[in-house]
DSSP file (Angstrom, degrees, kcal/mol; ACC not computed):
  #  RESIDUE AA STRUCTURE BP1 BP2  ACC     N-H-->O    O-->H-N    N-H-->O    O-->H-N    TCO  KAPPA ALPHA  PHI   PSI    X-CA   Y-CA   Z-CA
    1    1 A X              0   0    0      0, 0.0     2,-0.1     0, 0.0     0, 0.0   0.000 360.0 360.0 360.0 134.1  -85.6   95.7 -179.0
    2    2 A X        -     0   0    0      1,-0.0     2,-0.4     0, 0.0     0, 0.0  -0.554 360.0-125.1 -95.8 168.2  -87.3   97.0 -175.8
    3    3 A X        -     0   0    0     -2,-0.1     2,-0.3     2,-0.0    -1,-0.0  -0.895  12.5-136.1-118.6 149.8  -89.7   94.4 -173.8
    4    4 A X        -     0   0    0     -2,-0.4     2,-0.2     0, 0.0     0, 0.0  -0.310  16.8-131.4 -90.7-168.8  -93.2   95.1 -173.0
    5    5 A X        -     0   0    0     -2,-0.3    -2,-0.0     0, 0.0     0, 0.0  -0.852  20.5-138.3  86.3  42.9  -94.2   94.2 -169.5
    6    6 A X        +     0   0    0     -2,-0.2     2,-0.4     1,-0.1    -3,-0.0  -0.032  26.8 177.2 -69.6 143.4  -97.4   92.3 -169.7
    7    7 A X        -     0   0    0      1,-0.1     4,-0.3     0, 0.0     3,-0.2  -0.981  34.6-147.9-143.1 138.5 -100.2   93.2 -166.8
    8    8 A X        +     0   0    0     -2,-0.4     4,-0.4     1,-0.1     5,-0.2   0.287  68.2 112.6 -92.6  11.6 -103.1   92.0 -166.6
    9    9 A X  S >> S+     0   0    0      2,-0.2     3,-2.4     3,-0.2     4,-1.2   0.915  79.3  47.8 -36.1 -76.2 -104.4   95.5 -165.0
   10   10 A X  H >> S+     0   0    0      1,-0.3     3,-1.7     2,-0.3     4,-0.8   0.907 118.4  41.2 -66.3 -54.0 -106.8   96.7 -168.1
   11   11 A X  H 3> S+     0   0    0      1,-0.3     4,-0.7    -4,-0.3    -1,-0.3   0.630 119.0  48.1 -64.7  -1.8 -108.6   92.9 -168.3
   12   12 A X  H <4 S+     0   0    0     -3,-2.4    -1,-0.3    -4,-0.4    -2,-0.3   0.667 105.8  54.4-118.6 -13.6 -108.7   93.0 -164.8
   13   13 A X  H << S+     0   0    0     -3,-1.7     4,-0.3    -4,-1.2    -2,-0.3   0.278 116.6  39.9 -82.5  -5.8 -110.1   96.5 -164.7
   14   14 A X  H  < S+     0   0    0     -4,-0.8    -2,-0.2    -5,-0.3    -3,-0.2   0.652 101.6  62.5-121.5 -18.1 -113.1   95.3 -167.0
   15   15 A X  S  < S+     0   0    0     -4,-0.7    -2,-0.1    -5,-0.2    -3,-0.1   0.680 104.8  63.1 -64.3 -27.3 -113.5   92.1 -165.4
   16   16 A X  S    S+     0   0    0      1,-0.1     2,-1.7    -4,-0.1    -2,-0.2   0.675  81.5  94.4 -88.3 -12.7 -114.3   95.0 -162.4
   17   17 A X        +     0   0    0     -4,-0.3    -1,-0.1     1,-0.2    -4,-0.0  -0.478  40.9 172.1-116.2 140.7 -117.1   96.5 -163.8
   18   18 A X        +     0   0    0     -2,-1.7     2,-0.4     4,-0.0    -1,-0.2   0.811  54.9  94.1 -72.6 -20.5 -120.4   95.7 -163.1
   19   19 A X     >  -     0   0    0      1,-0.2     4,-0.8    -3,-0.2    -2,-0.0  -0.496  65.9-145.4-101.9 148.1 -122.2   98.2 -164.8
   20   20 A X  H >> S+     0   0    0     -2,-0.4     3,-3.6     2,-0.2     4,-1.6   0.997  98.1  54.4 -53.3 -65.2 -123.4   97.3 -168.7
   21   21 A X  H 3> S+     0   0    0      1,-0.3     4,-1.7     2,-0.2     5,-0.2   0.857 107.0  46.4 -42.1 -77.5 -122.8  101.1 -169.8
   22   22 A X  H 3> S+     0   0    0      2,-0.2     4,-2.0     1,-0.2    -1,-0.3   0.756 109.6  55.4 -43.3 -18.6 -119.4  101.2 -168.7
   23   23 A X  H <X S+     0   0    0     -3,-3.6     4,-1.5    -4,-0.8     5,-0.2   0.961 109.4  47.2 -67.4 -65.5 -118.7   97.7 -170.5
   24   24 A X  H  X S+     0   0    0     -4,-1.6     4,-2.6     2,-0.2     5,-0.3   0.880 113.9  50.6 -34.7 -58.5 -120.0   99.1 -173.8
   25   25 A X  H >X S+     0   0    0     -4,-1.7     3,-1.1    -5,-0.3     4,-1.1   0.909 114.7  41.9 -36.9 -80.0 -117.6  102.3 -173.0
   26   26 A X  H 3X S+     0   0    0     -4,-2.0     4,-2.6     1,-0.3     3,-0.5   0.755 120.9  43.1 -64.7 -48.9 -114.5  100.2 -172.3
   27   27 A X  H 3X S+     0   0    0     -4,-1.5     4,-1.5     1,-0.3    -1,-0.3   0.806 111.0  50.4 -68.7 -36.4 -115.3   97.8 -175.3
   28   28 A X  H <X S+     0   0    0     -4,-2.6     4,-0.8    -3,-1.1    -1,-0.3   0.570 110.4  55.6-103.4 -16.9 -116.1  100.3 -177.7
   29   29 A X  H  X S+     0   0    0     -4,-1.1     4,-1.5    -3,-0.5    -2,-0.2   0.875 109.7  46.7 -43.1 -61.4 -112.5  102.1 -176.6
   30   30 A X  H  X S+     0   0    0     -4,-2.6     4,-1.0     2,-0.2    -2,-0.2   0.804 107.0  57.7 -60.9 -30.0 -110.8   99.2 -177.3
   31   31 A X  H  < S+     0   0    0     -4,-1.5    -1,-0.2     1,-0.2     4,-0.2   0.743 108.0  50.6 -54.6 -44.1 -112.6   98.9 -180.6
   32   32 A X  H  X S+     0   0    0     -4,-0.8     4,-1.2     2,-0.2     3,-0.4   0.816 102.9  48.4 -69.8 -42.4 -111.5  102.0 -181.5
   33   33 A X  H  X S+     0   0    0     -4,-1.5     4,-0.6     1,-0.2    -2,-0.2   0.578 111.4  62.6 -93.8   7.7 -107.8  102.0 -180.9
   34   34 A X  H  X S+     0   0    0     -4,-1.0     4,-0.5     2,-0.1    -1,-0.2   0.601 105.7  41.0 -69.8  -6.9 -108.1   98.6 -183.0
   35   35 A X  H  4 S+     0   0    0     -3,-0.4     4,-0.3     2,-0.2    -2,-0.2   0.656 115.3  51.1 -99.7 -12.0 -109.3  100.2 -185.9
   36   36 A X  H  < S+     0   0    0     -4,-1.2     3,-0.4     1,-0.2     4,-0.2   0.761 103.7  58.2 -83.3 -18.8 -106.8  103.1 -185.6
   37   37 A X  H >< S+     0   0    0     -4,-0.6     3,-2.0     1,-0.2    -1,-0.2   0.803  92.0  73.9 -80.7 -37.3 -104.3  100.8 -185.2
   38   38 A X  G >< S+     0   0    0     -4,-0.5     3,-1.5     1,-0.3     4,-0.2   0.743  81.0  73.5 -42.6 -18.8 -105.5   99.4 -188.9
   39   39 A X  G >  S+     0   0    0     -3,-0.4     3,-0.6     1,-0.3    -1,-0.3   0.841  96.1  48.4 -68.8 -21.5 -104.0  102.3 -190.6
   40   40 A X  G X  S+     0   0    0     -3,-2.0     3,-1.0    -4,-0.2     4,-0.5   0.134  74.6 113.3 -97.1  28.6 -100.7  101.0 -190.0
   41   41 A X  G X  S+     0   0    0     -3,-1.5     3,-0.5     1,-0.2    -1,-0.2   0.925  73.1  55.2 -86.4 -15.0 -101.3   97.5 -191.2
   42   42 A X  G <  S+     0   0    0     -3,-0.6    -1,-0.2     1,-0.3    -2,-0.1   0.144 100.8  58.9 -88.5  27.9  -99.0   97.7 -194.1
   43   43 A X  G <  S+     0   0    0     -3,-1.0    -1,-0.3     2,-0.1    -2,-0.2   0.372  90.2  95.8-102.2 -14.0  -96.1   98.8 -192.1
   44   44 A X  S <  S-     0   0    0     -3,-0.5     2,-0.1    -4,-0.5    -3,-0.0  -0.498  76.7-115.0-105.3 178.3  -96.2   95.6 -189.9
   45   45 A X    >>  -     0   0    0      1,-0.1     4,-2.3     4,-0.1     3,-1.5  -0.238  39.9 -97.4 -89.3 179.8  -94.3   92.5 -190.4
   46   46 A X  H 3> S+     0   0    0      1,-0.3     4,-2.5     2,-0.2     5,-0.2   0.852 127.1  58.6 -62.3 -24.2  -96.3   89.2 -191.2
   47   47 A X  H 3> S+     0   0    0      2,-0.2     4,-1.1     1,-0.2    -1,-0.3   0.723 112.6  42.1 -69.0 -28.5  -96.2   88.2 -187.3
   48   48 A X  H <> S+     0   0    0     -3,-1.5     4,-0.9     2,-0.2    -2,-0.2   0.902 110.0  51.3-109.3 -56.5  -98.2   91.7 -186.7
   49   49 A X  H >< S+     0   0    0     -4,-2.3     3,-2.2     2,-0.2     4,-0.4   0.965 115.9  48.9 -30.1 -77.7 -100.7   91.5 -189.7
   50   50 A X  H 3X S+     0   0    0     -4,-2.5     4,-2.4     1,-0.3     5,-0.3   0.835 115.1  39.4 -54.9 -46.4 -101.4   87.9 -188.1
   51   51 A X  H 3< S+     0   0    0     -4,-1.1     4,-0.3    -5,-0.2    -1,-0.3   0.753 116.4  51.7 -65.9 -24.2 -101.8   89.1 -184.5
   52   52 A X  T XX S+     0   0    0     -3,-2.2     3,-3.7    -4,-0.9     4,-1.0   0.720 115.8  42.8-105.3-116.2 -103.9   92.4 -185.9
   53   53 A X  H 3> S+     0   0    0     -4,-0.4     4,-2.1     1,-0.3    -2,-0.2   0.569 114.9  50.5  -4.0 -49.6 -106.5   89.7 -188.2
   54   54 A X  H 3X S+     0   0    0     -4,-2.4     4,-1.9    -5,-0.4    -1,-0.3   0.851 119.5  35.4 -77.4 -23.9 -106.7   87.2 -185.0
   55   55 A X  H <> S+     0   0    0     -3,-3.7     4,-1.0    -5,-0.3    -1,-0.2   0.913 119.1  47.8 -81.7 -52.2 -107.7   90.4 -182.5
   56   56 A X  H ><>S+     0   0    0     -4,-1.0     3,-2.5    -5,-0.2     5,-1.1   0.922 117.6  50.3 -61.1 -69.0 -109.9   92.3 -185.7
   57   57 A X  H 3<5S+     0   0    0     -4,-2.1     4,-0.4     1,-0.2     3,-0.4   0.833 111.8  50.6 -28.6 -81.1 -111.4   88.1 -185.8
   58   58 A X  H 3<5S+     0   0    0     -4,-1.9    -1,-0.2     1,-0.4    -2,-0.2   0.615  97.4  56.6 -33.7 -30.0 -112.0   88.3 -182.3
   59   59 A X  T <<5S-     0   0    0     -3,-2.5    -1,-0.4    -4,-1.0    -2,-0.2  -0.145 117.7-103.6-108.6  40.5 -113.8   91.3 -181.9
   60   60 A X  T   5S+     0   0    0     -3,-0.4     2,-0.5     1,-0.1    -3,-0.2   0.678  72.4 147.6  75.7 -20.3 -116.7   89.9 -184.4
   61   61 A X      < -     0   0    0     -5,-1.1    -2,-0.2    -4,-0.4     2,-0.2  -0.589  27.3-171.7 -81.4 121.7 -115.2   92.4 -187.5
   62   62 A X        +     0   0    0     -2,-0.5     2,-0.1     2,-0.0     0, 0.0  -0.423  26.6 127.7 -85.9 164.6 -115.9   90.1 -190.8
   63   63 A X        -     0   0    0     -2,-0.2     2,-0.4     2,-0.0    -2,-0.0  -0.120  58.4 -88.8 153.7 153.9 -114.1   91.8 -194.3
   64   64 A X        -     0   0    0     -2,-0.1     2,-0.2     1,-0.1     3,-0.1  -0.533  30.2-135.1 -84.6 134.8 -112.0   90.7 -196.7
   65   65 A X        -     0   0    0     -2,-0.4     4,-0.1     1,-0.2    -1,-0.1  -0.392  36.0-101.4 -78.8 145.6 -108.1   90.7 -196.8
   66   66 A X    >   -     0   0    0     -2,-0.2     3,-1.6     2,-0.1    -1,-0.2  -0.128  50.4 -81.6 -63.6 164.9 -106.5   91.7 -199.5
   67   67 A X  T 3  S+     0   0    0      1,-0.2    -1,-0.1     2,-0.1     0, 0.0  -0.220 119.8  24.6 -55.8 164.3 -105.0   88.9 -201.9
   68   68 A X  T 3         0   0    0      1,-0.3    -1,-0.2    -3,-0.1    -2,-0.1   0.380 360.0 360.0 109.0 -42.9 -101.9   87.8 -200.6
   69   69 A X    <         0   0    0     -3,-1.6    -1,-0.3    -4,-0.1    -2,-0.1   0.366 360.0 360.0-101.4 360.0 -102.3   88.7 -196.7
């Protein structure tokens, strides 16, 4: 199992910008490779489904989980 590294670089690169547009850019990036990442949600284990719901939660996205989840 490889280990990720954590950096606080990207939060700390959006903490740096002042300007609104470029927040919307950077949020609406991230928005996007969380929903691309949704294709894959029945490949992950229950710890990854949970983590994937609590982020999708986070970012405001409301919709129902299938029975079950």
């Amino acid at each position: 199992m490889s280990k990720v590294k954590k950096s606080n670089a990207g939060l700390n690169a959006m903490l740096e910008v002042s300007d609104p547009v470029s927040q919307i850019k950077l949020m609406e990036e991230i928005q996007d490779l969380v929903e691309d990442l949704g294709w894959e949600y029945q490949r992950m284990s229950s710890s990854g489904r949970a983590t994937y719901r609590e982020l999708c939660l986070t970012l405001g996205w409301e919709f129902e989980w299938e029975d079950g989840e």
